[in-house]
C-alpha positions as CSV (number, residue, x, y, z in Angstrom):
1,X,-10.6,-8.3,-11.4
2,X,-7.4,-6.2,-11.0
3,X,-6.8,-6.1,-14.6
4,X,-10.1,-4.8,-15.6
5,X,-9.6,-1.6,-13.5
6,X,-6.4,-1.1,-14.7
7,X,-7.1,-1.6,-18.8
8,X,-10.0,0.8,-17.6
9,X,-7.3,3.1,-16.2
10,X,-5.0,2.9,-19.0
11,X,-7.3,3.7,-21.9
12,X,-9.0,7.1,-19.9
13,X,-5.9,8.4,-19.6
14,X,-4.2,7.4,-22.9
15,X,-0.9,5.3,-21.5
16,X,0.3,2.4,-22.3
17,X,2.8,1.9,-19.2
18,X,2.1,-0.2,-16.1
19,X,4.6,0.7,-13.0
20,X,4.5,-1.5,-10.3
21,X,6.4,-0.7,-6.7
22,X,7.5,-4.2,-5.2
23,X,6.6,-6.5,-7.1
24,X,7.2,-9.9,-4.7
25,X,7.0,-13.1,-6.7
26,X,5.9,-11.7,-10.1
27,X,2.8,-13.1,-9.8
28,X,0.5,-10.4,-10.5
29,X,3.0,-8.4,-12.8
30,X,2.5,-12.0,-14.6
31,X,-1.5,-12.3,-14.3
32,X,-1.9,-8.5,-15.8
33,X,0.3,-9.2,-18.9
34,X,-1.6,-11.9,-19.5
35,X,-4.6,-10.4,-19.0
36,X,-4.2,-6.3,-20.7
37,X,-2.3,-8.0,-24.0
38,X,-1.2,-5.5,-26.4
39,X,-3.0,-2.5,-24.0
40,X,0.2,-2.9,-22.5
41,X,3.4,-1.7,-24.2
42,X,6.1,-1.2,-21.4
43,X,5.5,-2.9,-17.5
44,X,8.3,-1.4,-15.2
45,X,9.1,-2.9,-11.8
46,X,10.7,-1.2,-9.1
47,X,12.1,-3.4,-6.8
48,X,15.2,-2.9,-4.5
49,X,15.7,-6.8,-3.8
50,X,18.2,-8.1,-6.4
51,X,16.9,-12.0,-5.1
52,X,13.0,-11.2,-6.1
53,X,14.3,-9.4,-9.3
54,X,15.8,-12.7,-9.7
55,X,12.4,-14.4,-9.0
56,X,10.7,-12.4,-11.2
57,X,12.6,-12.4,-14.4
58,X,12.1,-16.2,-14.3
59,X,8.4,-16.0,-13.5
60,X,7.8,-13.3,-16.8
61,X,10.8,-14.6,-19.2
62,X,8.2,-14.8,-21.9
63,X,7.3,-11.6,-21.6
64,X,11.3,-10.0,-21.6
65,X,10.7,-7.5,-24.8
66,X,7.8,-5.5,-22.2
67,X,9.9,-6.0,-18.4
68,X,11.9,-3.5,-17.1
69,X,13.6,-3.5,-13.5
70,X,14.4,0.4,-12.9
71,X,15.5,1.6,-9.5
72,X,14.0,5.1,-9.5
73,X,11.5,7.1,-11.3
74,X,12.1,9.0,-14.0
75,X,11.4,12.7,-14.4
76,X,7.9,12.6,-16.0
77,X,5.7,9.7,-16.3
78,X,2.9,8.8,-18.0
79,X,1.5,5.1,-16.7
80,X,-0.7,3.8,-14.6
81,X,1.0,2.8,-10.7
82,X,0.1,-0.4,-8.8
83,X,1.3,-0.7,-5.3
84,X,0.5,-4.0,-3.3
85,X,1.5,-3.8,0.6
86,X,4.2,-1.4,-0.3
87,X,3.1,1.6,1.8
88,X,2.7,-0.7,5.2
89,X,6.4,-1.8,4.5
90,X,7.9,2.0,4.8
91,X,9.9,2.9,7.7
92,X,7.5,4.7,10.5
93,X,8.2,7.0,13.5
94,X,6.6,5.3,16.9
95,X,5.2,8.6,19.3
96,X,4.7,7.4,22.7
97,X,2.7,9.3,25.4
98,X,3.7,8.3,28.8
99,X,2.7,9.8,32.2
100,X,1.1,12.5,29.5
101,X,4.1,13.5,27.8
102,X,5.0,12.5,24.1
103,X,8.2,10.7,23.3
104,X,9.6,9.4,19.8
105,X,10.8,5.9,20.8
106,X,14.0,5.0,19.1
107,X,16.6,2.0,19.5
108,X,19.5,1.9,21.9
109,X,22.1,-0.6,22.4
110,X,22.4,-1.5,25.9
111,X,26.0,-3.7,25.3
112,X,24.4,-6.9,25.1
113,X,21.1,-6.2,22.7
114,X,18.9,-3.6,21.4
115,X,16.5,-1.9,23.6
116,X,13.8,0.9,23.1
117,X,14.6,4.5,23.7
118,X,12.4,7.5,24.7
119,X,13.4,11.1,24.0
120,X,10.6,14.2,24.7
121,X,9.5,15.3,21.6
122,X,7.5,17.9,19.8
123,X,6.2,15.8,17.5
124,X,2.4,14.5,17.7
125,X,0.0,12.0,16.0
126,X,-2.1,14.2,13.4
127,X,-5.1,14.0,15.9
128,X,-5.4,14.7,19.4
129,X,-5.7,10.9,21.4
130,X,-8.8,12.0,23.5
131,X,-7.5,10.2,27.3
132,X,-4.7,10.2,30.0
133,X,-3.8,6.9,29.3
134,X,-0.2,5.9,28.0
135,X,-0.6,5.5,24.1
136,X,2.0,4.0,21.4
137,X,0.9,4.7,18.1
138,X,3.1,5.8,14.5
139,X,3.3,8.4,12.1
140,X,4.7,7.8,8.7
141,X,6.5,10.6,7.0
142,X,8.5,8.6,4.4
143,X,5.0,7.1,3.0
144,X,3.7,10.2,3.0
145,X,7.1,11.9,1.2
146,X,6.6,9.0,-1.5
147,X,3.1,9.9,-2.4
148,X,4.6,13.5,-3.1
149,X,7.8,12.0,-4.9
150,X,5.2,10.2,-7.1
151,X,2.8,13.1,-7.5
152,X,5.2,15.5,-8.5
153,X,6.4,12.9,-11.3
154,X,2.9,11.7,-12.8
155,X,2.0,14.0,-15.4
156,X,-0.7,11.8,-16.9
157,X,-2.1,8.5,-15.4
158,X,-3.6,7.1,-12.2
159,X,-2.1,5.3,-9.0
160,X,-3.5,2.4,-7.0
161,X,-2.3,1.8,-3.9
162,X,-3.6,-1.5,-2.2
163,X,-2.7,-2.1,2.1
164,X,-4.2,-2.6,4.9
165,X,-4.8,0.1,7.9
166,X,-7.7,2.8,8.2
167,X,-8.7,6.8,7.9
168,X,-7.3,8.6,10.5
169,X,-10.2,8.7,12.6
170,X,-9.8,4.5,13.3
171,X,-6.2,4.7,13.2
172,X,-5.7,6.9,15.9
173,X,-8.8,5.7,18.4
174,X,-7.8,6.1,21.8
175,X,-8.7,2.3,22.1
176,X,-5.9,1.4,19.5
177,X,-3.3,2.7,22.3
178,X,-0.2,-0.4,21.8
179,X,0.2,0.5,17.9
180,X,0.1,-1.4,14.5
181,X,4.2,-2.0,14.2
182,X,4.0,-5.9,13.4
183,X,6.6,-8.5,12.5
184,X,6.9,-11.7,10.1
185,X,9.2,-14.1,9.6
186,X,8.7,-17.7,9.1
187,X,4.9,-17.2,8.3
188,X,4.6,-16.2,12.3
189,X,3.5,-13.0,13.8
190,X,4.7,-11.0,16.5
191,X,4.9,-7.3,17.7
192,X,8.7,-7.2,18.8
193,X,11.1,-5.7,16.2
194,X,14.1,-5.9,18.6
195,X,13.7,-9.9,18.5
196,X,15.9,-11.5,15.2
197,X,16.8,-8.2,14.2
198,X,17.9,-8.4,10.4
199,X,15.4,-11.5,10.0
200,X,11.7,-10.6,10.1
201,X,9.9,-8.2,8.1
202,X,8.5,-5.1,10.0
203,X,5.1,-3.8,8.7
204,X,2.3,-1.0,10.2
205,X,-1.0,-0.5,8.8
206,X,-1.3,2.6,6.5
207,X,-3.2,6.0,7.8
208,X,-4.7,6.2,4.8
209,X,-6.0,9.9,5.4
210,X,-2.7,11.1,5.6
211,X,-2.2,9.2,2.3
212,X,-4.7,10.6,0.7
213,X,-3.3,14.4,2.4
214,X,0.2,13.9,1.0
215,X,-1.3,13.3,-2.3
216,X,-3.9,16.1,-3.3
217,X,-1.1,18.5,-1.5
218,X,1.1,17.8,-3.7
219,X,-1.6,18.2,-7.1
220,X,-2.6,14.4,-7.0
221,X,-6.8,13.8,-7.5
222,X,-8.2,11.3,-5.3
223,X,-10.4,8.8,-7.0
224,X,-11.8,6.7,-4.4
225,X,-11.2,4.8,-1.5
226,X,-12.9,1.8,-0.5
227,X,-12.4,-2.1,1.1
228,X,-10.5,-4.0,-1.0
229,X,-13.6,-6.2,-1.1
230,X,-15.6,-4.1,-2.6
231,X,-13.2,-2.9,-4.9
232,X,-12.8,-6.2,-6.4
233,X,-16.5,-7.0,-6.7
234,X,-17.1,-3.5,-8.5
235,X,-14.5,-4.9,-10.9
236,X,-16.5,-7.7,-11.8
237,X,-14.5,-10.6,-9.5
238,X,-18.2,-12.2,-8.2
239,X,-18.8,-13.4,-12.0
240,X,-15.0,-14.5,-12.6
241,X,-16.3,-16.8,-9.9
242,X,-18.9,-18.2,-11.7
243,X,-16.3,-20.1,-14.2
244,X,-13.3,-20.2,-11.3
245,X,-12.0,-23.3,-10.3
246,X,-12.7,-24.8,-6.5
247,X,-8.6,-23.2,-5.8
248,X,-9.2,-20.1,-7.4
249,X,-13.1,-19.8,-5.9
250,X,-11.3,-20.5,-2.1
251,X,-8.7,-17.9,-2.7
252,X,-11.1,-15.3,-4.1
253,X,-13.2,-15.4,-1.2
254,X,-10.0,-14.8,1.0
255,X,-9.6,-11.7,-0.8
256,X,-13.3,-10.2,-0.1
257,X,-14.8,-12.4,3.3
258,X,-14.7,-9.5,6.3
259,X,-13.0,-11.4,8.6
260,X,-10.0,-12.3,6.1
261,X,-8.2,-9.7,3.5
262,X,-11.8,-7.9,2.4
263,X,-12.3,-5.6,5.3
264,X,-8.9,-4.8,6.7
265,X,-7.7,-4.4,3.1
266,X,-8.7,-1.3,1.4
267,X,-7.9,0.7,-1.7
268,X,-6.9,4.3,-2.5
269,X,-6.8,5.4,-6.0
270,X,-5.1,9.2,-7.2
271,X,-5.1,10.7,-11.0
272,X,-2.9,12.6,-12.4
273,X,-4.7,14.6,-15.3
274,X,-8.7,14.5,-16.3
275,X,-10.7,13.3,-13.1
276,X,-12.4,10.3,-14.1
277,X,-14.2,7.7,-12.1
278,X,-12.8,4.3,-12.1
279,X,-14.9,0.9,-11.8
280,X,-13.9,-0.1,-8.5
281,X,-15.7,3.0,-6.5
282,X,-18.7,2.7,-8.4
283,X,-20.4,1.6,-5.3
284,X,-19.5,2.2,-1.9
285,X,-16.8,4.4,-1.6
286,X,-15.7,5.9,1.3
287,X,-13.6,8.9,0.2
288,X,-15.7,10.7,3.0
289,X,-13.9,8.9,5.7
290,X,-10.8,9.7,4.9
């Protein structure tokens, strides 16, 4: 369903380049060449992890005259962008308001292990937090400085950016007062950074407003926003389906069932050039939220 929305993408704007920002396993770098054929003249995957580079040139060998593994963007492009859980994966700032006064919370070393660390600041979530209570939440000014980076080097083309989190509004609910930071390692969850330090990957849910912010500030169009479930069903996934086998049926309907990927998921799309609407917003987008 992906690839319809991106040979859609490539052929209103007139490129023929697909960049994709860590690019994991290869798999859907794989699944789109496959899928956009000659559409397709030059993929580009940046990805600082010399062991999934190694991954993934195994995974697309056959394709070796379209791959490229660059390490920064160029001056000007001209391609369409695909980023899958890349923003959630960006370093964040935690703000803390205790006893009613904000903190950044940073790491210390007490001389036997790593402990948190509050220092007053002036710094504030982008919304008031309505409530006395104490509140932990993020903000995320190297996401937000990336969008920029990008926007300021894509002359022509679009960018799809596909994470989970929420518009500002949900993000920062006084309810949501112990933050998003989570951790992964081992195919286990937890919320402690300071444990296995070096080990786990550290995630937080994307605010996408501030996404979306960073991006028309800096001369990007917003396309759409919506679930990633209903993205994928605006780009035709529920009749894929209909000749899918039993594995690929059960892994679809992870992707769009609420309680799985389909709700927390969602998808923000920017252009660069000509607005234009693409497939996936057709129906229920939520650019108004954001």
């Amino acid at each position: 369903a992906l690839a319809a929305q991106v040979a859609q993408a490539l052929q209103v704007t007139g490129t023929a380049e697909v960049w994709e920002f860590g690019a994991g396993s290869g798999a859907l770098a794989l699944q789109l060449l496959e899928a956009l054929g000659d559409q397709v003249q030059c993929y580009c995957i940046v990805d600082v992890s010399g062991t999934l580079r190694a991954r993934q040139q195994l995974r697309l060998a056959r394709f070796a005259d379209k791959v490229q593994w660059v390490t920064e963007l160029p001056a000007t492009l001209q391609a369409v962008v695909l980023g899958n859980e890349v923003l959630d994966a960006m370093p964040v700032q935690l703000l803390a308001r205790v006893d009613g006064v904000w903190h950044e919370r940073g790491v210390a070393w007490s001389g036997e292990e790593f402990i948190w660390q509050d220092r007053p600041t002036a710094l504030r979530p982008p919304v008031a937090i309505d409530g006395p209570h104490d509140y932990l939440t993020e903000v995320h000014p190297q996401a937000e400085s990336f969008i920029r980076t990008l926007a300021d080097r894509l002359t022509q083309g679009a960018a799809f950016f596909l994470d989970y989190g929420f518009p500002e509004a949900e993000y920062y609910h006084p309810q949501r007062s112990t933050g998003t930071v989570m951790c992964h390692y081992l195919h286990r969850a937890d919320p402690d950074p300071l444990a296995l330090v070096g080990l786990k990957d550290i995630t937080a849910h994307v605010n996408f407003s501030g996404i979306a912010l960073a991006g028309q500030d800096a001369g990007l169009t917003v396309l759409g926003y919506t679930s990633q479930a209903r993205f994928l069903m605006n780009c035709g996934l529920l009749s894929e389906m209909e000749h899918a086998t039993h594995a690929e049926r059960a892994l679809a309907l992870k992707l769009i069932t609420e309680h799985e990927m389909g709700e927390l998921f969602k998808v923000i799309a920017f252009g660069a050039g000509q607005e234009w609407e693409p497939m996936g917003f057709t129906q229920g987008d939520r650019s108004h939220t954001l």
